[in-house]
Each structure stands twice: as structure tokens, then as C-alpha cells.
MIZAVO-548137 format. One record per residue: residue number from 1; residue in three letters; z negated, y negated, x negated of N, C-alpha, C, CB in turn. Coordinates in Angstrom, 3 decimals, padded with zeros to 6 digits. Glycine has a CB too. Layout:
// MIZAVO-548137
     k     r       n_up    n_north     n_east      ca_up   ca_north    ca_east       c_up    c_north     c_east      cb_up   cb_north    cb_east
   NUM   Ala          Z          Y          X          Z          Y          X          Z          Y          X          Z          Y          X
...
// end
This chain:
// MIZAVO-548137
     k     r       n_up    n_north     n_east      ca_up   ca_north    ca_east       c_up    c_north     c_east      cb_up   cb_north    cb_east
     1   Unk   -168.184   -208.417    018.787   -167.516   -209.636    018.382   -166.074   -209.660    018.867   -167.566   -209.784    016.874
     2   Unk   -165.628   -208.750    018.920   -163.955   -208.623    019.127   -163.976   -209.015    020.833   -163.166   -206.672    018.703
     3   Unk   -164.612   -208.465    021.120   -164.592   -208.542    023.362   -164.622   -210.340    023.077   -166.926   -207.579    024.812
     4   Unk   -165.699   -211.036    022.722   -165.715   -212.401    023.129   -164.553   -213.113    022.112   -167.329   -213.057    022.980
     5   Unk   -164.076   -212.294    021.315   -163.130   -213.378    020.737   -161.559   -213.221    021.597   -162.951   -213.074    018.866
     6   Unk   -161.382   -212.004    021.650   -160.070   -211.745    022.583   -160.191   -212.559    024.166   -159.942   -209.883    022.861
     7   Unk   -161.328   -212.762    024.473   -162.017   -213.382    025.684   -161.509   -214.687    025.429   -163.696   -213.286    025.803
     8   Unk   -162.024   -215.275    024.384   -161.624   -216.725    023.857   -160.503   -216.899    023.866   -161.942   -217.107    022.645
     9   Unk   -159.565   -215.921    022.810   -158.255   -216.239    023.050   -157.713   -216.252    023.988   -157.633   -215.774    022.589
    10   Unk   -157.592   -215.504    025.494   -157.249   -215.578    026.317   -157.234   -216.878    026.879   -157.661   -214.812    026.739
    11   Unk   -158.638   -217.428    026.997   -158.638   -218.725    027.603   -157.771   -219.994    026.792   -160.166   -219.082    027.731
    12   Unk   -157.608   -219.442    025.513   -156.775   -220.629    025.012   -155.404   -220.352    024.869   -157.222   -221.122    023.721
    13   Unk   -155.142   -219.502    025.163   -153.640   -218.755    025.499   -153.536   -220.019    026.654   -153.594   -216.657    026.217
    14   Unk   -154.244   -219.707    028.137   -154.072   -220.073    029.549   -154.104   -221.742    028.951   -155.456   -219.412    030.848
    15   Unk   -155.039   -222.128    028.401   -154.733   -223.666    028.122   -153.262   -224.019    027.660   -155.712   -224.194    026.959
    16   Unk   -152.968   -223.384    026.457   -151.745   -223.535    025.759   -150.395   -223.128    027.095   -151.827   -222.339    024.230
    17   Unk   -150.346   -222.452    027.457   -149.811   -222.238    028.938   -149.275   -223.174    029.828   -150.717   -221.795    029.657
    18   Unk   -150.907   -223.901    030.216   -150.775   -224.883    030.890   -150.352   -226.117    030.380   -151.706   -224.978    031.402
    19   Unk   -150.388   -226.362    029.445   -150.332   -227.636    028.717   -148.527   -227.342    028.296   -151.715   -227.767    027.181
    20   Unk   -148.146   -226.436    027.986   -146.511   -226.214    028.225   -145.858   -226.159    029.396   -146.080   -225.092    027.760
    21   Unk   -146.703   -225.786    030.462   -145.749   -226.481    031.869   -145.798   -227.726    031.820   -146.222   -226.190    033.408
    22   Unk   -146.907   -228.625    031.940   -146.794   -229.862    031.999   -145.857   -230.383    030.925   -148.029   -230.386    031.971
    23   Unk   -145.684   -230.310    029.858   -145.588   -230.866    029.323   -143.511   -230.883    029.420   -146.619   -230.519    028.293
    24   Unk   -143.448   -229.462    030.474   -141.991   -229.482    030.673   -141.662   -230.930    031.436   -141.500   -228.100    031.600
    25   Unk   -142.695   -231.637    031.910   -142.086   -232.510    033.290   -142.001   -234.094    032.635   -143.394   -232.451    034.948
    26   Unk   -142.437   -233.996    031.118   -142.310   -235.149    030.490   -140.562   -235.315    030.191   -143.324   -235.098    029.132
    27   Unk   -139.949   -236.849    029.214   -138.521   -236.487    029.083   -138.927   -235.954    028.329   -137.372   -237.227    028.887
    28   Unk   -137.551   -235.275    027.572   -137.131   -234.778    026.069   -137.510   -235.507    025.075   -135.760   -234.676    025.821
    29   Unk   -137.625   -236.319    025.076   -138.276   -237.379    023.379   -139.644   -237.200    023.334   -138.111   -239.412    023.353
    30   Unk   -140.134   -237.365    024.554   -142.054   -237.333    024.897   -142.263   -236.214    024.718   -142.804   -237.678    026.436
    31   Unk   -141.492   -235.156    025.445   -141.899   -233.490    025.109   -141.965   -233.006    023.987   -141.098   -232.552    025.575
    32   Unk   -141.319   -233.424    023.517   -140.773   -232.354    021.704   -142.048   -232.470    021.021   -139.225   -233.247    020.286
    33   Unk   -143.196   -232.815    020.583   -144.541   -232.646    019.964   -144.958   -231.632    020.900   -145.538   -233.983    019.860
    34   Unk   -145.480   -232.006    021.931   -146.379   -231.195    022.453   -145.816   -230.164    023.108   -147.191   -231.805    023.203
    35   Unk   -144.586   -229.504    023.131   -144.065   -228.383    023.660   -143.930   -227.537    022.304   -142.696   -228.657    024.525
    36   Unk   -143.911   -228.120    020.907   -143.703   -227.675    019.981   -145.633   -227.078    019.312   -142.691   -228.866    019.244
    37   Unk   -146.403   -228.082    019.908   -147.785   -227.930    019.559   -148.217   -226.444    020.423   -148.715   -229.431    020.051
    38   Unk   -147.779   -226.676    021.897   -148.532   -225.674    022.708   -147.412   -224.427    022.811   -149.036   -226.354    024.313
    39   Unk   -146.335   -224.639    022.285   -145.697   -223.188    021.819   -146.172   -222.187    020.490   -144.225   -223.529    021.499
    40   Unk   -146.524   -223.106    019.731   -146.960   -222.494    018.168   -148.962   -221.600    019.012   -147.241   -224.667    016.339
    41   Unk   -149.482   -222.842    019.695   -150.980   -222.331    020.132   -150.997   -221.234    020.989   -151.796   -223.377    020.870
    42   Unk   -149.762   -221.654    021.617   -149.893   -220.175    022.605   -149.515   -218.642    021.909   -148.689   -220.329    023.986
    43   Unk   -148.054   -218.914    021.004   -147.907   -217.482    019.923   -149.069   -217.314    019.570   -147.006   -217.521    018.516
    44   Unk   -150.091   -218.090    018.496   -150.919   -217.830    017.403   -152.568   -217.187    018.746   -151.111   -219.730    016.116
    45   Unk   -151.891   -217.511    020.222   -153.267   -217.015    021.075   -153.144   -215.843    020.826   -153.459   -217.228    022.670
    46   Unk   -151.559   -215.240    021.196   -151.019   -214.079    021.604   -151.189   -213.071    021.142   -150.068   -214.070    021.653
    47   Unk   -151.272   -213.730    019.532   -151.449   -213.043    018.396   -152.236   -212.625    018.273   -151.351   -213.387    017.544
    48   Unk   -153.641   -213.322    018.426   -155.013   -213.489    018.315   -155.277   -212.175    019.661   -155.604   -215.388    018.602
    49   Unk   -154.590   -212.186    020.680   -155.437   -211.464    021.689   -154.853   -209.712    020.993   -154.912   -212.001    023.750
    50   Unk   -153.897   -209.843    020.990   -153.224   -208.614    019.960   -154.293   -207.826    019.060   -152.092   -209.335    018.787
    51   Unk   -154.087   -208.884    018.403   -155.268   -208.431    017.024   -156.789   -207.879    017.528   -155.692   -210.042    015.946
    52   Unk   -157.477   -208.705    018.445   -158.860   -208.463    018.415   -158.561   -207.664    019.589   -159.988   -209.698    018.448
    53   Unk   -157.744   -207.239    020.344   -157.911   -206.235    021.642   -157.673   -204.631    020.241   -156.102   -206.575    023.431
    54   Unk   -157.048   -204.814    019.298   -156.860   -203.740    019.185   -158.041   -203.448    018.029   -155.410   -203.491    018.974
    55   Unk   -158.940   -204.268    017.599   -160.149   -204.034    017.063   -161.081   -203.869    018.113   -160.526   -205.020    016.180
    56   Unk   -160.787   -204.224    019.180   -162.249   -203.899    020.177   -161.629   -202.518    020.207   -162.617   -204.846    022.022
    57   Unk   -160.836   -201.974    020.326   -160.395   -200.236    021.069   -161.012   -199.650    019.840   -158.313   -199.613    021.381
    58   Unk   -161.252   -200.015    018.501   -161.686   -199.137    016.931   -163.014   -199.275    017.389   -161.324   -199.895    015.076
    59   Unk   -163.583   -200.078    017.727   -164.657   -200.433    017.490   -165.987   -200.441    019.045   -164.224   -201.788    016.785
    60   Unk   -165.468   -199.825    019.954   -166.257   -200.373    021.363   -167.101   -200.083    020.992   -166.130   -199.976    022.767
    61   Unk   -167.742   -199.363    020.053   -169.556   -199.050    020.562   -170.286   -200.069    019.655   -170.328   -197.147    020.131
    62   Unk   -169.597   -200.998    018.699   -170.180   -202.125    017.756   -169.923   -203.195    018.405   -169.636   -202.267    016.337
    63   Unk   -170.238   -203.848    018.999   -170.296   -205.039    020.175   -171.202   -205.657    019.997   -170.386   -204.755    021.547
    64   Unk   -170.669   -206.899    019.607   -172.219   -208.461    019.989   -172.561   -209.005    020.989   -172.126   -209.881    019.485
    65   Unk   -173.200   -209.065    021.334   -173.787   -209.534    022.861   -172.788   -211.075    023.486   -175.861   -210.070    022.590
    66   Unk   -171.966   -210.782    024.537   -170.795   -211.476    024.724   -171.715   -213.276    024.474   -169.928   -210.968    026.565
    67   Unk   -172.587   -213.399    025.458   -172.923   -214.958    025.038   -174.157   -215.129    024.089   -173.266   -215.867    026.398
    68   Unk   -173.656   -215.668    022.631   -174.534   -215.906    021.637   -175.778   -216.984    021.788   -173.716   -216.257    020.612
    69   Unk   -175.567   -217.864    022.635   -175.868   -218.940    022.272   -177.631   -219.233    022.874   -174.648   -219.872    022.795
    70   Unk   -178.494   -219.782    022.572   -180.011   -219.646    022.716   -179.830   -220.678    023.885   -181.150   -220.060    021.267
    71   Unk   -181.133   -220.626    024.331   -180.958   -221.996    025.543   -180.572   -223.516    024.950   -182.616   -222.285    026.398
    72   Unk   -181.448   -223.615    024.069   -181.509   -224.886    023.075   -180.062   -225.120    022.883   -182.332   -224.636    021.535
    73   Unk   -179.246   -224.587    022.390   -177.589   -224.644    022.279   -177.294   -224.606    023.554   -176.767   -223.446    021.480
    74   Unk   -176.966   -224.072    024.556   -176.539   -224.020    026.033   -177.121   -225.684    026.455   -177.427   -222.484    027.042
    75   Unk   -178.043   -226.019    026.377   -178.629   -227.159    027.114   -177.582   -228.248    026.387   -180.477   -227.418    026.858
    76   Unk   -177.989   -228.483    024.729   -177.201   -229.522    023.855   -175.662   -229.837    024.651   -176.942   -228.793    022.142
    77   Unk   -174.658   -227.893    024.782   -173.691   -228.094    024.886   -173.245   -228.702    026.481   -173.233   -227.007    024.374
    78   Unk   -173.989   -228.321    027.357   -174.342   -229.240    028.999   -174.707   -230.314    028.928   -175.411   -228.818    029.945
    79   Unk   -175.591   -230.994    027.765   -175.998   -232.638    028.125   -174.234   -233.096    027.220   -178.147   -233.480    027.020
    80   Unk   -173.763   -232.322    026.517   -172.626   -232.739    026.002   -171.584   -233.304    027.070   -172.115   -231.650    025.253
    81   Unk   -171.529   -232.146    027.594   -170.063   -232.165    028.395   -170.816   -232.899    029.530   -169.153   -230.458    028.873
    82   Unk   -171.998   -232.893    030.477   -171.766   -233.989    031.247   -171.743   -235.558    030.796   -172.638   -233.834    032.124
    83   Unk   -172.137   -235.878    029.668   -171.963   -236.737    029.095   -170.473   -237.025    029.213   -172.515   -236.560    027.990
    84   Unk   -169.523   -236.567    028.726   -167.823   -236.176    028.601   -167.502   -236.535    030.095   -167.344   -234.258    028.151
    85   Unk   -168.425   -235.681    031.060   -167.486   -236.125    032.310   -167.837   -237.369    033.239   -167.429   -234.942    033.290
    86   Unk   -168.960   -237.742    033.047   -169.176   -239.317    033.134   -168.225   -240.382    032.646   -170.316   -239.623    032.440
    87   Unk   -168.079   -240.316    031.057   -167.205   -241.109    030.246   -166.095   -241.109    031.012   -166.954   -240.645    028.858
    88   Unk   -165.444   -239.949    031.508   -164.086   -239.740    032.556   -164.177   -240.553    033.396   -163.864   -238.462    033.328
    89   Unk   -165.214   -240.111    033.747   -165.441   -241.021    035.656   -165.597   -242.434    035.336   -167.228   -240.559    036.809
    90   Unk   -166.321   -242.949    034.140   -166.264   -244.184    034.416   -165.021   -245.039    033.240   -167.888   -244.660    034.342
    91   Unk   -164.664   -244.474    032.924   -162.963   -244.863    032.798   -162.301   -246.014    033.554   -162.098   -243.664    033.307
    92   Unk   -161.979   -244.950    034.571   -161.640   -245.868    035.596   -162.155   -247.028    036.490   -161.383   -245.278    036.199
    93   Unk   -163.489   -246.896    036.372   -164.566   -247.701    037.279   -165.025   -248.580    036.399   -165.807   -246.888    037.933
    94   Unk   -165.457   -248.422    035.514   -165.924   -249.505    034.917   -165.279   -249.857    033.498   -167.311   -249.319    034.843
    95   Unk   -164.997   -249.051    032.878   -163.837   -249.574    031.628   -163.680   -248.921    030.289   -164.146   -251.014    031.153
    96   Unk   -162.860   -248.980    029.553   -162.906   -248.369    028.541   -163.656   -248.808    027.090   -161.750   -248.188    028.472
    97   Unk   -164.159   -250.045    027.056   -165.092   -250.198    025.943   -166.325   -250.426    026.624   -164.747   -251.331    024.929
    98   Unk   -166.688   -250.372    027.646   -168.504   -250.141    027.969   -168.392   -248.753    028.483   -169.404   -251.325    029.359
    99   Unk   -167.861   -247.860    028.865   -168.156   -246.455    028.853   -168.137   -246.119    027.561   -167.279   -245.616    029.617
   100   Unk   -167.322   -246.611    026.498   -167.074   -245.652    025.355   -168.182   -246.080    024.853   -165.769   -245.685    024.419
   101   Unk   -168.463   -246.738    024.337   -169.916   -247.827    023.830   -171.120   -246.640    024.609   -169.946   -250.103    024.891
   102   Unk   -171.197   -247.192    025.827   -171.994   -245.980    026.152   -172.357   -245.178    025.769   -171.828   -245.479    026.659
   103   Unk   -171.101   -244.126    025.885   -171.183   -242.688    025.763   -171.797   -242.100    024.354   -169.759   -242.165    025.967
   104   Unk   -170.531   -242.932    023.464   -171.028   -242.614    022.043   -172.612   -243.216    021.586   -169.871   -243.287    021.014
   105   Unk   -172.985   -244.446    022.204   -174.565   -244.497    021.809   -175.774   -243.426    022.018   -175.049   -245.577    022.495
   106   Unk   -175.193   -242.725    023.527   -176.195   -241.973    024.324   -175.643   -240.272    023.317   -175.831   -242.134    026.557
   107   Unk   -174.709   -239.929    022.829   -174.302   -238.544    022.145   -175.537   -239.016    020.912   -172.218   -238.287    021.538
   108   Unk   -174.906   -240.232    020.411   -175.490   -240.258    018.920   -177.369   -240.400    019.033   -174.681   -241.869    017.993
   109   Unk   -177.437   -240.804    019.854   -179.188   -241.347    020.117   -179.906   -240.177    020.100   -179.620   -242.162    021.697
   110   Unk   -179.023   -238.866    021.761   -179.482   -237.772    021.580   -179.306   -236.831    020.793   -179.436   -237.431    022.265
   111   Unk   -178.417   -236.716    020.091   -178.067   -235.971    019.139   -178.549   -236.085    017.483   -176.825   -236.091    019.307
   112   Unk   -179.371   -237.069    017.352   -180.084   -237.562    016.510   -181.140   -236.830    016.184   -180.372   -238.621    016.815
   113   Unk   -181.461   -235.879    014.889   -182.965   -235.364    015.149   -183.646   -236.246    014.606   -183.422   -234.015    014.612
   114   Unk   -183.561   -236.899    014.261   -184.882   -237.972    013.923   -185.139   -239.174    014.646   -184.804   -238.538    012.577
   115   Unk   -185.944   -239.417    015.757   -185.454   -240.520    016.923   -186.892   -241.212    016.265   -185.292   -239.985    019.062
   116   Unk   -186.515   -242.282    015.527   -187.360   -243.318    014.770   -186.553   -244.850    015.354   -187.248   -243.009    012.782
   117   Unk   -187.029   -245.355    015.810   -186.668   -246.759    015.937   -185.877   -247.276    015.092   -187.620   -247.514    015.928
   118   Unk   -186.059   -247.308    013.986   -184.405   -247.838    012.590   -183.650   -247.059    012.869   -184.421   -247.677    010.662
   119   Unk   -183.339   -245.312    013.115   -182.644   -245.106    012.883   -181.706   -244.757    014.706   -183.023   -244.312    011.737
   120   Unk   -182.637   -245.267    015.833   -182.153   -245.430    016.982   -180.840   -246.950    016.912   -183.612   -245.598    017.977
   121   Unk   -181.662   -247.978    016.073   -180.910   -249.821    015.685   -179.588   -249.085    014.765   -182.352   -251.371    014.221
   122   Unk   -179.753   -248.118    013.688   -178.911   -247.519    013.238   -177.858   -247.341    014.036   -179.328   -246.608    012.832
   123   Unk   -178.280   -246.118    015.058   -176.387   -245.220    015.259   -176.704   -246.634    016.453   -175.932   -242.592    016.122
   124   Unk   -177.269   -247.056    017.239   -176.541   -247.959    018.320   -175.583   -249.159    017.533   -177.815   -248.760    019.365
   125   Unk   -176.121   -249.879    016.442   -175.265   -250.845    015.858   -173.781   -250.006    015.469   -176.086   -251.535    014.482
   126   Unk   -174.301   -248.880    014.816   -172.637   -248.214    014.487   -171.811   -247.754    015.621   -172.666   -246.826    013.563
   127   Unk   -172.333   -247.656    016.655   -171.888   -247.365    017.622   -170.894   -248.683    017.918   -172.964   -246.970    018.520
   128   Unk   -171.555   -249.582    017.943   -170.960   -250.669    018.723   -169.778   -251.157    017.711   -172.123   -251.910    019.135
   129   Unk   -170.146   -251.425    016.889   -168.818   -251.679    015.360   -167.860   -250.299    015.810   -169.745   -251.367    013.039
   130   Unk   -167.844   -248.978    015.373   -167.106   -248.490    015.641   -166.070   -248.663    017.513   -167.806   -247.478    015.151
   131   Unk   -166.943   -248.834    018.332   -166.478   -248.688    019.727   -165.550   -250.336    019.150   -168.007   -248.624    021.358
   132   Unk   -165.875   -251.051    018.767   -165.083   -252.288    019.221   -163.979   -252.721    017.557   -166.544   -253.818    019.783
   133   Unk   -164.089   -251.835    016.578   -162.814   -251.804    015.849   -162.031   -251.010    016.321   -162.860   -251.532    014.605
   134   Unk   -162.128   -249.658    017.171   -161.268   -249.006    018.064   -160.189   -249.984    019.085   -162.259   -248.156    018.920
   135   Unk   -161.442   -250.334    020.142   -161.140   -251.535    021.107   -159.849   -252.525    020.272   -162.808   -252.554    021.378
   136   Unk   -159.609   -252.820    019.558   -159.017   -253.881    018.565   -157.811   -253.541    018.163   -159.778   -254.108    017.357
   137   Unk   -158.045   -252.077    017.342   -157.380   -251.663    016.957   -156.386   -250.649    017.876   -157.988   -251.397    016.089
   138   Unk   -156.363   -250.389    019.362   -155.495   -250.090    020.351   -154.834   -251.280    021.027   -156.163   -249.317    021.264
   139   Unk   -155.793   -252.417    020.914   -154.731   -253.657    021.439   -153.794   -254.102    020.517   -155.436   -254.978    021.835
   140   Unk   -153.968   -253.727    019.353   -153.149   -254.284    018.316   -152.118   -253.312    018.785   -153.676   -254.278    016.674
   141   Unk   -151.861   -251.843    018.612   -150.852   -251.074    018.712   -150.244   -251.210    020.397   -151.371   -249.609    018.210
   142   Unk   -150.943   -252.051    020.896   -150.049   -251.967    022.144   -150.824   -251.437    023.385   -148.798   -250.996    021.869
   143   Unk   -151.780   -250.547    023.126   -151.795   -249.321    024.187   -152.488   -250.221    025.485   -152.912   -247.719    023.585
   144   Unk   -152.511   -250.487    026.483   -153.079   -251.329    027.663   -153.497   -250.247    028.401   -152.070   -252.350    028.497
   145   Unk   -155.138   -250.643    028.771   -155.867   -249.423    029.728   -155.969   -250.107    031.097   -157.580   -248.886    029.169
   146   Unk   -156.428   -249.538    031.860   -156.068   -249.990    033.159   -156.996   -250.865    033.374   -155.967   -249.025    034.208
   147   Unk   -157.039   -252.037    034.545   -157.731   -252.504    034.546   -159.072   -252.191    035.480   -157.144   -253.314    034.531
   148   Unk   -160.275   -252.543    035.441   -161.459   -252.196    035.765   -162.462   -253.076    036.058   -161.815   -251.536    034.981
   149   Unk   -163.604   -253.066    037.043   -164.726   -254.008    036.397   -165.182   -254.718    035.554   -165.311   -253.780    036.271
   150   Unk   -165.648   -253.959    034.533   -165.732   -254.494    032.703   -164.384   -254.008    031.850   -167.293   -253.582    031.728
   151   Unk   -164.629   -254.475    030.975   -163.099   -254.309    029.960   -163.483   -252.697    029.624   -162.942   -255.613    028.091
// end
């Protein structure tokens, strides 16, 4: 357990990392959250790699098999994220309330264990109420997405 968690932390060390360079090239008013967010994530990585490197050295011969996860989980977490990187791609191409609409119908549909027809009319109707009080509720605050094909 300690190898894949110090493993983990590492990688979220390197995120927290990265996300503090960038975040040097914003001004000073824009920076101050997130230089303050990815300074605290990167200590508490540091910390984290500290801690579990020096429980893996007590402990090397008690080790969990570095990747836990069954296929069934591996597959879920791949139809996830390409799902995620579609939504990206079509961002820009086609828009931000028919990708999001999308995306979230096709997570919730598949991610559904009970795929019954009511409860398919279910998450798609909530889907669409939620995607378009969002939609509403970012034009109200201002935020303008770029423009695209569809809205």
C-alpha cells in the first residue's frame, strides 16, 4: 500500500508543481487563490511522499499489488475519461450546452445500473434541467463561452 500511495503522491506533487508555474504567469489579484491552493497541495504532497516513503522502507516485504483495480473498474474508469476528452474536444466545435447535455446524459445513462426505460426518461430529463439551469445560471454571472456551431 505505501509504494502506490507515495507513487500517487508524487504525481500530485508534479500536478501541484505545475499548476504553480502557471499560475506564476497570471497577475497578482488572479494568482493569489491558486498559488495559495497549489502551494498548501504541493507541501501536504511532500508530506505525504515523506510519510509513506518512510513506511514503505518498515514495511517492503508487506506490499499490495501496485494496480488494484479489476477490469470492470479499469474499463468504467476509460469509458469515463474518454467521455471527458470528447466533452474537451467538442467545447470548442460544437458548444458548451450540447456537449455538456451530452456528456452528462451519456455518464448518467451508462453509469446507471438499472437501464429500464423510466429510469433512462429519468437521468436524460435531469440531465437536461440540470445542463440548462447551469447554462442560465453562467449567463447570468457574466461568464461568455466562445462562440461555436451550437450554443
Amino acid at each position: 500500500m505505501q509504494k502506490r500511495n507515495c507513487i500517487t503522491a508524487l504525481i500530485c506533487a508534479a500536478i501541484f508543481a505545475f499548476f504553480l508555474i502557471q499560475s506564476q504567469m497570471l497577475s497578482d489579484t488572479a494568482a493569489y487563490w491558486p498559488t495559495i491552493i497549489c502551494s498548501v497541495g504541493l507541501a501536504l504532497s511532500c508530506l505525504e511522499i515523506l510519510l509513506e516513503g518512510i513506511k514503505w522502507r518498515r514495511t517492503a516485504d508487506h506490499q499490495e499489488k501496485f494496480f488494484p483495480l479489476t477490469w470492470v473498474q479499469t474499463k468504467r474508469g476509460l469509458v469515463a475519461l474518454g467521455i471527458l476528452i470528447l466533452w474537451v474536444v467538442g467545447l470548442n466545435t460544437i458548444g458548451f450546452l450540447v456537449t455538456s447535455l451530452a456528456a452528462l446524459c451519456v455518464i448518467t445513462v451508462w453509469f446507471d445500473p438499472q437501464k429500464t426505460k423510466k429510469n433512462i426518461i429519468r437521468d436524460v430529463a435531469s440531465c437536461v434541467v440540470i445542463g440548462i439551469i447551469v447554462y442560465v445560471m453562467f449567463g447570468y454571472l457574466g461568464v461568455n463561452f466562445p462562440r461555436a456551431l451550437l450554443i
